[in-house]
py3Dmol code that shows the C-alpha trace and the ligand (Angstrom):
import py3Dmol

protein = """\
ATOM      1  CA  UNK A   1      -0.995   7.165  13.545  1.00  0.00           C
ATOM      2  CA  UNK A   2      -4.376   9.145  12.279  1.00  0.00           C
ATOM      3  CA  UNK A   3      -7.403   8.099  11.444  1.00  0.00           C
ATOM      4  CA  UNK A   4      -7.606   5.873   7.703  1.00  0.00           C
ATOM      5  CA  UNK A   5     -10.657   6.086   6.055  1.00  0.00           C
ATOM      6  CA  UNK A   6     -11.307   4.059   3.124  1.00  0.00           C
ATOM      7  CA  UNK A   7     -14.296   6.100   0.666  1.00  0.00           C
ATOM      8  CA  UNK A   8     -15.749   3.875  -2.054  1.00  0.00           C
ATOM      9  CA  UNK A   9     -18.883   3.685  -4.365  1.00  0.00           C
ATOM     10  CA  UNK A  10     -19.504   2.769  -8.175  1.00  0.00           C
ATOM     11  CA  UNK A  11     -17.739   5.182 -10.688  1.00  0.00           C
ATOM     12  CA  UNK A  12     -19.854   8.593 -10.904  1.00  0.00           C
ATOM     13  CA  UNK A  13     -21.747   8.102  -7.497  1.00  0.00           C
ATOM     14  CA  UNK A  14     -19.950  11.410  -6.584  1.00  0.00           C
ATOM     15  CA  UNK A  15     -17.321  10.487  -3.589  1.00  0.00           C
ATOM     16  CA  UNK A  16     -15.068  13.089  -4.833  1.00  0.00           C
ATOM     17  CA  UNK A  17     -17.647  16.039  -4.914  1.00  0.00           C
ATOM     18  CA  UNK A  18     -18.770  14.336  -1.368  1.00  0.00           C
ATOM     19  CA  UNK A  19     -14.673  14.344  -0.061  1.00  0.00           C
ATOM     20  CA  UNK A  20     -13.850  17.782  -1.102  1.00  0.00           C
ATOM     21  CA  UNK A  21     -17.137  19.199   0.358  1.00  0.00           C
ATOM     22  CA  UNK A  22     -16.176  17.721   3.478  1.00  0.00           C
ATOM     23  CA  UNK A  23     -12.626  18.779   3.241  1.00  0.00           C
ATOM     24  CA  UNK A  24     -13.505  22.579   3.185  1.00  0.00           C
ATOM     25  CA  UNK A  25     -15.435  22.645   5.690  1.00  0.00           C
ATOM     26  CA  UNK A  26     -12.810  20.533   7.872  1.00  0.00           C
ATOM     27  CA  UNK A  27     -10.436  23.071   6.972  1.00  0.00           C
ATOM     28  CA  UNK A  28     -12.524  26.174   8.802  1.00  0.00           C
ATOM     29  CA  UNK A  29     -12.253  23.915  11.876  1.00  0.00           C
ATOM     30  CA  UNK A  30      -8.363  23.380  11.282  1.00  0.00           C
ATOM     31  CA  UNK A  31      -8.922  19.699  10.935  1.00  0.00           C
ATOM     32  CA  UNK A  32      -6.341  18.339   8.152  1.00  0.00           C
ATOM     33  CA  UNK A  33      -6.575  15.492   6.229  1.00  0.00           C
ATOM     34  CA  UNK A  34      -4.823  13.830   2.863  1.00  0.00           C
ATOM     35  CA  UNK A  35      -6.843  12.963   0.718  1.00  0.00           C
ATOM     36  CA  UNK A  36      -5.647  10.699  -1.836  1.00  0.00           C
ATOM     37  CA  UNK A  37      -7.129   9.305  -5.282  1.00  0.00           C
ATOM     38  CA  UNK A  38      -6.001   5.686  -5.347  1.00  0.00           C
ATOM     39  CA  UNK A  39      -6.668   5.296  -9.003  1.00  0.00           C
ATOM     40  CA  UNK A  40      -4.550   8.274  -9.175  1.00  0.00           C
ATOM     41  CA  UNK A  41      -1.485   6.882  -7.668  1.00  0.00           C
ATOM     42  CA  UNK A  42      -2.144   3.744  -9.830  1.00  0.00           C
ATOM     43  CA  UNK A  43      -2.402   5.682 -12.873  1.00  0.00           C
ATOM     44  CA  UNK A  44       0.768   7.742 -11.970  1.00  0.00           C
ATOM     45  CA  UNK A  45       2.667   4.459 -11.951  1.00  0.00           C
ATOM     46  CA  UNK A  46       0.873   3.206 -14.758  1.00  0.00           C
ATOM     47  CA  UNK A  47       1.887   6.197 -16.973  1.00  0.00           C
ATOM     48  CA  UNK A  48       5.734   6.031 -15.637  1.00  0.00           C
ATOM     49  CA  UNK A  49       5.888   2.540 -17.073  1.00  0.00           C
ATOM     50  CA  UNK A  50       4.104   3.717 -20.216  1.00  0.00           C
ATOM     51  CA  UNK A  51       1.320   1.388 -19.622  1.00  0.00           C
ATOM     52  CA  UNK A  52      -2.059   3.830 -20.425  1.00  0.00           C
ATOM     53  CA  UNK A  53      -2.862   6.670 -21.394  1.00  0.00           C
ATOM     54  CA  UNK A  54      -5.862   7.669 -19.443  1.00  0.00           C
ATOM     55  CA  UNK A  55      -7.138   6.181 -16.441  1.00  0.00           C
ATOM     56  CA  UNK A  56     -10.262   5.126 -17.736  1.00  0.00           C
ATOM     57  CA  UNK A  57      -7.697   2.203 -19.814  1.00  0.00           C
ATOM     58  CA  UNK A  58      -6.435   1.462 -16.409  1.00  0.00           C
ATOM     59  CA  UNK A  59      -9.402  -1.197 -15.527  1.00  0.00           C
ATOM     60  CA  UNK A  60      -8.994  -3.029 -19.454  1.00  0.00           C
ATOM     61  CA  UNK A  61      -5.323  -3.817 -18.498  1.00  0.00           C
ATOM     62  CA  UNK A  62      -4.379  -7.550 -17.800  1.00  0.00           C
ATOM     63  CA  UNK A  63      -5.695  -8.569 -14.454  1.00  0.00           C
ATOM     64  CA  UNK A  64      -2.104  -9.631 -13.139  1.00  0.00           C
ATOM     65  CA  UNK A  65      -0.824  -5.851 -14.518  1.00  0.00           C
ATOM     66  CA  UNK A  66      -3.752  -4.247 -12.456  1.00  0.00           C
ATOM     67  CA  UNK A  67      -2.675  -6.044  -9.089  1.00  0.00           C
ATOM     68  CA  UNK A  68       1.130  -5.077  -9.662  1.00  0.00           C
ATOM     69  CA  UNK A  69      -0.419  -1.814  -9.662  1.00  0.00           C
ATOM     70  CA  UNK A  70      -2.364  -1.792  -6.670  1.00  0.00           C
ATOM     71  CA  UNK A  71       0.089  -2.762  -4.693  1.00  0.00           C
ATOM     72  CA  UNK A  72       1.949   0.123  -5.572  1.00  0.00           C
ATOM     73  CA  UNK A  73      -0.219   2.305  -4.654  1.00  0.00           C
ATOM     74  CA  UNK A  74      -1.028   0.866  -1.675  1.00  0.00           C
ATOM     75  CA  UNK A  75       2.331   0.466  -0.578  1.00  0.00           C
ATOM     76  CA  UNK A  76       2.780   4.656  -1.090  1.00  0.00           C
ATOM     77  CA  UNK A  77      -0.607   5.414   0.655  1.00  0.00           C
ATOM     78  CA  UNK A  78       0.537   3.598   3.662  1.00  0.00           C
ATOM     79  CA  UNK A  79       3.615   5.953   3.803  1.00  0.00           C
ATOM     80  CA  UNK A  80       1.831   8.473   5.174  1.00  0.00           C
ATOM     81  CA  UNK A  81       1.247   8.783   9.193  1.00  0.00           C
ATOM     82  CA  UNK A  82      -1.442  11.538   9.480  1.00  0.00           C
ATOM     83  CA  UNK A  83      -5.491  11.269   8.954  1.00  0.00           C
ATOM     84  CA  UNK A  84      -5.861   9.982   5.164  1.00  0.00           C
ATOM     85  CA  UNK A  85      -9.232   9.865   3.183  1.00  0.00           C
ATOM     86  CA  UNK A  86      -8.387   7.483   0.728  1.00  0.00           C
ATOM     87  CA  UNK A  87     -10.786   7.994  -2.280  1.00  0.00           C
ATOM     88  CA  UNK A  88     -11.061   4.173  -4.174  1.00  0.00           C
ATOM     89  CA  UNK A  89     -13.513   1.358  -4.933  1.00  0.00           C
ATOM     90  CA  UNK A  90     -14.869  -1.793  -3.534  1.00  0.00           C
ATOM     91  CA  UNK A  91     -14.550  -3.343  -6.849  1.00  0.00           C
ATOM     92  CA  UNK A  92     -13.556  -2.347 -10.121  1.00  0.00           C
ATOM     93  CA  UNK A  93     -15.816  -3.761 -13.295  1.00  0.00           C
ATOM     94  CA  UNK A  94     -13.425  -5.430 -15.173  1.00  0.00           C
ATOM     95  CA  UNK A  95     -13.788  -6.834 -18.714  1.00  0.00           C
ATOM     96  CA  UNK A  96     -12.939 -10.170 -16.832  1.00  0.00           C
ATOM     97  CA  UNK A  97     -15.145  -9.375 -14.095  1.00  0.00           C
ATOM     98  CA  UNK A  98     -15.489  -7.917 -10.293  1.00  0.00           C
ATOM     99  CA  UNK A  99     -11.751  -7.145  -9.491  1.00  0.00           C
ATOM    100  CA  UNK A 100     -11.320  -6.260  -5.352  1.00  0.00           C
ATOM    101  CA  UNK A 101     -10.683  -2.996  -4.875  1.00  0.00           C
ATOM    102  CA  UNK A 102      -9.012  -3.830  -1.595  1.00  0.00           C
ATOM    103  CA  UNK A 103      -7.477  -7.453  -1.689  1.00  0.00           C
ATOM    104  CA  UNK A 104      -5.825  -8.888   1.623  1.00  0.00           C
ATOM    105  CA  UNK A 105      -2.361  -7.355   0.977  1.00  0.00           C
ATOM    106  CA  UNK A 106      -4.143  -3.836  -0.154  1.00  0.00           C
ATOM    107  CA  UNK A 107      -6.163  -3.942   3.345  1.00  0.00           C
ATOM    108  CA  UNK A 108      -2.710  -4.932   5.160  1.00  0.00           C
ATOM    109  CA  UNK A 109      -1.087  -1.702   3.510  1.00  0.00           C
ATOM    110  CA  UNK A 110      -3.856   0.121   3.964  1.00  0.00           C
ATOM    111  CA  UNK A 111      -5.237  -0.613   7.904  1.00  0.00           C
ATOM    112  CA  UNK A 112      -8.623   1.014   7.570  1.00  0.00           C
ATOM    113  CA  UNK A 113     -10.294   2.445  10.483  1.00  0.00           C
ATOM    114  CA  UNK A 114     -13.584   2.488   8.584  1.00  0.00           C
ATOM    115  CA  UNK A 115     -14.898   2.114   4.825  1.00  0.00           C
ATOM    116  CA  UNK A 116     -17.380   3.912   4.045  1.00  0.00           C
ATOM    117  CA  UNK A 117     -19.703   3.538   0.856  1.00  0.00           C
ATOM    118  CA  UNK A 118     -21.367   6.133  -1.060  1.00  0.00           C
ATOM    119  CA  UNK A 119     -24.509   5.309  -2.864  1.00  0.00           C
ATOM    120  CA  UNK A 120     -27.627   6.443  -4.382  1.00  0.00           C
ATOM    121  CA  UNK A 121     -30.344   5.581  -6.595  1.00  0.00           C
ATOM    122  CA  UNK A 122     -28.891   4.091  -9.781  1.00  0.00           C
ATOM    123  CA  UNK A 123     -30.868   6.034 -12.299  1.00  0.00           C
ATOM    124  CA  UNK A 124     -29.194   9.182 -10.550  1.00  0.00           C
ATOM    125  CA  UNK A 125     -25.638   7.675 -11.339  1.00  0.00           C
ATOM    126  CA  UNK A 126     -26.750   7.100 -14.743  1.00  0.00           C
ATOM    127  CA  UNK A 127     -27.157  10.453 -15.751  1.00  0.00           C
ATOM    128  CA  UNK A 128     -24.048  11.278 -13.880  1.00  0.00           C
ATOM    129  CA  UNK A 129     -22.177   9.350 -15.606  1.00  0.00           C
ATOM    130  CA  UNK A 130     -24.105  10.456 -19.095  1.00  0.00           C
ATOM    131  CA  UNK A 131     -23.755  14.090 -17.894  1.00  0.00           C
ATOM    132  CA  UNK A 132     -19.557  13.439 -17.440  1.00  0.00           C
ATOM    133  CA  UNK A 133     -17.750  14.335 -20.875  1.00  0.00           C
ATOM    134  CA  UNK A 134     -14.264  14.277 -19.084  1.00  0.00           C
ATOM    135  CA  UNK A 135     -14.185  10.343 -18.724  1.00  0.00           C
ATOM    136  CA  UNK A 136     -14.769   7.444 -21.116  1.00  0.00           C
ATOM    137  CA  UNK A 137     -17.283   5.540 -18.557  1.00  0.00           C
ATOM    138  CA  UNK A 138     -18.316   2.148 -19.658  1.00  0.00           C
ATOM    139  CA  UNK A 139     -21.857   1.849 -20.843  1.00  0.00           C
ATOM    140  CA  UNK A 140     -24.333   0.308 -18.716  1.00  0.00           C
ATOM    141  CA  UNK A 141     -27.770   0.024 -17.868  1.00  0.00           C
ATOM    142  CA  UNK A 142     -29.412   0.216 -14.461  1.00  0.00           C
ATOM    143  CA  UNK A 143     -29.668  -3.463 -13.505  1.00  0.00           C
ATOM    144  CA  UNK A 144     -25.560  -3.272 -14.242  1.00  0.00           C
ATOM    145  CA  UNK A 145     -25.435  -0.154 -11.330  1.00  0.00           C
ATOM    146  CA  UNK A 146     -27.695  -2.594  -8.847  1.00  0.00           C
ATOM    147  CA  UNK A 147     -25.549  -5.119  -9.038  1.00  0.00           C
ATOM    148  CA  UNK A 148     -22.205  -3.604  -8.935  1.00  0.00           C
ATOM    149  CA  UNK A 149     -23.477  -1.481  -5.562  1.00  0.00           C
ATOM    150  CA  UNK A 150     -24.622  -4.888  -4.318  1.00  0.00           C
ATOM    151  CA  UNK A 151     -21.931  -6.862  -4.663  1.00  0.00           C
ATOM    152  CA  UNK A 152     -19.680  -3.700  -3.284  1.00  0.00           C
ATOM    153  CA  UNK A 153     -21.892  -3.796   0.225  1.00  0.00           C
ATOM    154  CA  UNK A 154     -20.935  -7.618   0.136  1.00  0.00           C
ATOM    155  CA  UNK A 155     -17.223  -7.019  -0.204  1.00  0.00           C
ATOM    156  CA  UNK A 156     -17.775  -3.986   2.603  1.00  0.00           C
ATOM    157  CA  UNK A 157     -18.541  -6.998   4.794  1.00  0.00           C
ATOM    158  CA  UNK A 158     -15.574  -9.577   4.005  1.00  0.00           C
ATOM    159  CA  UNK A 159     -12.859  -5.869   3.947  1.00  0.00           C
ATOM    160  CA  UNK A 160     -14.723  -5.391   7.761  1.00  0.00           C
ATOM    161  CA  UNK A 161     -14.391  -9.422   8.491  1.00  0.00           C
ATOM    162  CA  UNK A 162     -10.725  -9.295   7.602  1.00  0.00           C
ATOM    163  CA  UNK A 163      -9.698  -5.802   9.251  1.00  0.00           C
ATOM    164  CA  UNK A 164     -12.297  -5.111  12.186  1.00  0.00           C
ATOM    165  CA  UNK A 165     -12.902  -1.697  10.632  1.00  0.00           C
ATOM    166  CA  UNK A 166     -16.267  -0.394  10.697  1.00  0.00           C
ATOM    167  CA  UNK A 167     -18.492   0.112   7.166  1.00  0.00           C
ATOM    168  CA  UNK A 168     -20.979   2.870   6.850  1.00  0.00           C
ATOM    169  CA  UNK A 169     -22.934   3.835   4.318  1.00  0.00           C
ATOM    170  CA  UNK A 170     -23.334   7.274   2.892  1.00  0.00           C
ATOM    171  CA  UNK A 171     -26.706   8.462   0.986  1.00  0.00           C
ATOM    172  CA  UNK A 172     -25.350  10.909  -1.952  1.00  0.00           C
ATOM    173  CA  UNK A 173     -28.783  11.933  -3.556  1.00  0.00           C
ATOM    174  CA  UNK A 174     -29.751  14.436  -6.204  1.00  0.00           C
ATOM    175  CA  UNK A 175     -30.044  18.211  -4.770  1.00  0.00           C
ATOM    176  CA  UNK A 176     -28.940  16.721  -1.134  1.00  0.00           C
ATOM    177  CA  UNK A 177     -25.373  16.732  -1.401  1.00  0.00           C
ATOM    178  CA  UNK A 178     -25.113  19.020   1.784  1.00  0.00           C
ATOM    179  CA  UNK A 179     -26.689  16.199   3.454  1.00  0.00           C
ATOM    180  CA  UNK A 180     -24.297  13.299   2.457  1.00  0.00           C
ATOM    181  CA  UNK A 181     -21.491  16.390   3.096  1.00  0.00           C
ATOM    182  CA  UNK A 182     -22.662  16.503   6.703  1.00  0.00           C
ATOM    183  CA  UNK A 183     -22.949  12.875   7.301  1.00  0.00           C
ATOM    184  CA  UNK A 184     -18.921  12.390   5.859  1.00  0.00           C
ATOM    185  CA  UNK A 185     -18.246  14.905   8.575  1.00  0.00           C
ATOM    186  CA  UNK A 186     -19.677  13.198  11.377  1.00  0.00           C
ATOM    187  CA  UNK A 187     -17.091  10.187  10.463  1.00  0.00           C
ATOM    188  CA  UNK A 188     -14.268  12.741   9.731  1.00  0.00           C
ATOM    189  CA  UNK A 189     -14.075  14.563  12.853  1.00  0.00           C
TER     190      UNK A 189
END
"""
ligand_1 = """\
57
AP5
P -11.462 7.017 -9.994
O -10.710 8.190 -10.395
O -11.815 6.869 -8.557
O -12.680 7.074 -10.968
P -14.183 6.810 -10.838
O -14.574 5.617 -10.113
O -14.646 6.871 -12.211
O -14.707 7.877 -9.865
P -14.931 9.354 -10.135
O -13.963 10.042 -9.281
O -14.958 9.760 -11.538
O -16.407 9.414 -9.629
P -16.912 9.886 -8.252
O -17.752 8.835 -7.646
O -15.831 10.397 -7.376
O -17.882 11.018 -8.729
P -17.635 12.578 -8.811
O -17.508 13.199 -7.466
O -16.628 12.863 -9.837
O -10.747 5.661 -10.435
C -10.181 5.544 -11.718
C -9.689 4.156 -11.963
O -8.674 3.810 -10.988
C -10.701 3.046 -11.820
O -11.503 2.911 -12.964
C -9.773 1.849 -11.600
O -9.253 1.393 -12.828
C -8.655 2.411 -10.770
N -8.770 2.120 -9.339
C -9.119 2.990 -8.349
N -9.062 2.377 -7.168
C -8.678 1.087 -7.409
C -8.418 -0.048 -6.587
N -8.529 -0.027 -5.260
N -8.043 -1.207 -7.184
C -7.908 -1.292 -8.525
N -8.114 -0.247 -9.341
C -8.495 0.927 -8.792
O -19.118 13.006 -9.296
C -19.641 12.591 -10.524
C -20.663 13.605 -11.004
O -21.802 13.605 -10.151
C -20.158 15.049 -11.030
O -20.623 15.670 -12.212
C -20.807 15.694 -9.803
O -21.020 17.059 -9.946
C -22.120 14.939 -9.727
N -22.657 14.842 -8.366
C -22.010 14.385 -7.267
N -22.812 14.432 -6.187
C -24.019 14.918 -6.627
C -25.290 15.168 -5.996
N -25.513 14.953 -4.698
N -26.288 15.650 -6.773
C -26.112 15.871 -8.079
N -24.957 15.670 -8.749
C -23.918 15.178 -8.024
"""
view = py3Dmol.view(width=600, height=400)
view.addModel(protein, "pdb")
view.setStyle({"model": 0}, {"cartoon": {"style": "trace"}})
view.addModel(ligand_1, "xyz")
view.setStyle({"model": 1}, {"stick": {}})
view.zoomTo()
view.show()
């Protein structure tokens, strides 16, 4: 079995740009990885049973549809043997509320060997988020961000309590992305 690293932060914090950074740089040293989106994989099954139409809608469906979903995914994730980066979140804002990201039966799927969590200043995400015509983000202020990244170091804790994996967190600040880049590959190789 490889090494399972769980990457999570609040939508826009930039754990993609910090992943594939990472990634090419792994691949000069001919260290592989997977990396997989979760919320791709959910929205992949989502979209076979005709359920959204862009994964932004993915997080307004009914809580019970959202779960169905999740385990899904995690049940394909866990299919594969070799190092994974699995690219998710802690929680998902919900119109009902804080949904976990990684539930009991995602975590027993899943078998992290560390979850790592990307933040920075929320004022940064902000005008990430503002800056990102792609994607239909949900509007919030900056007191919203604080909380959200709060209560996702909280929920770092009880996914560590449950699974023994290790939770780190990763700085991605404004013009020092090489910095958060080299800190992911300290934990990656
Ligand atoms: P997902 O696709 O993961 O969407 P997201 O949270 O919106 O995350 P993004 O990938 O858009 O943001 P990012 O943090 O990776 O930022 P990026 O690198 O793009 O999830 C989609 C949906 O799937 C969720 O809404 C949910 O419904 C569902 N889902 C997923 N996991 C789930 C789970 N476990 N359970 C239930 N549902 C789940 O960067 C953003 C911008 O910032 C870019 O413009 C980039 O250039 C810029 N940037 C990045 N770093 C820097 C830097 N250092 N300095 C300046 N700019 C920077």
């Amino acid at each position: 079995m490889g090494k399972r690293v769980v990457i999570t932060g609040v939508p826009g914090v930039g754990k993609t740009t910090v992943i594939d950074g990472a990634r090419e740089k792994l691949k000069e040293e001919n260290i592989d990885y997977t990396s997989i989106n979760f919320g791709t994989c959910m929205f992949e099954v989502a979209c076979e049973q005709g359920k959204v139409k862009s994964r932004d809608e993915m997080r307004k469906l009914e809580q019970a549809e959202q779960k169905e979903l999740q385990k899904t995914a995690a049940q394909l994730i866990a299919k594969i043997k070799e190092n994974v980066i699995v690219d998710t979140h802690c929680t998902v804002s919900t119109p009902g509320g804080y949904l976990p990201g990684l539930p009991s039966w995602v975590l027993e799927e899943l078998k992290p060997d560390i979850i790592i969590l990307v933040e920075t200043d929320e004022d940064q995400i902000l005008k990430r988020r503002m800056s990102d015509t792609s994607r239909e983000r949900d509007m919030e202020g900056y007191l919203s961000i604080k909380e959200h990244q709060e209560y996702n170091r909280a929920m770092a804790a009880a996914y560590s309590m449950l699974t023994g994996s290790t939770v780190r967190i990763i700085k991605n600040q404004d013009f020092l992305l090489e910095r958060s880049v080299a800190d992911m590959l300290d934990i990656l190789r």
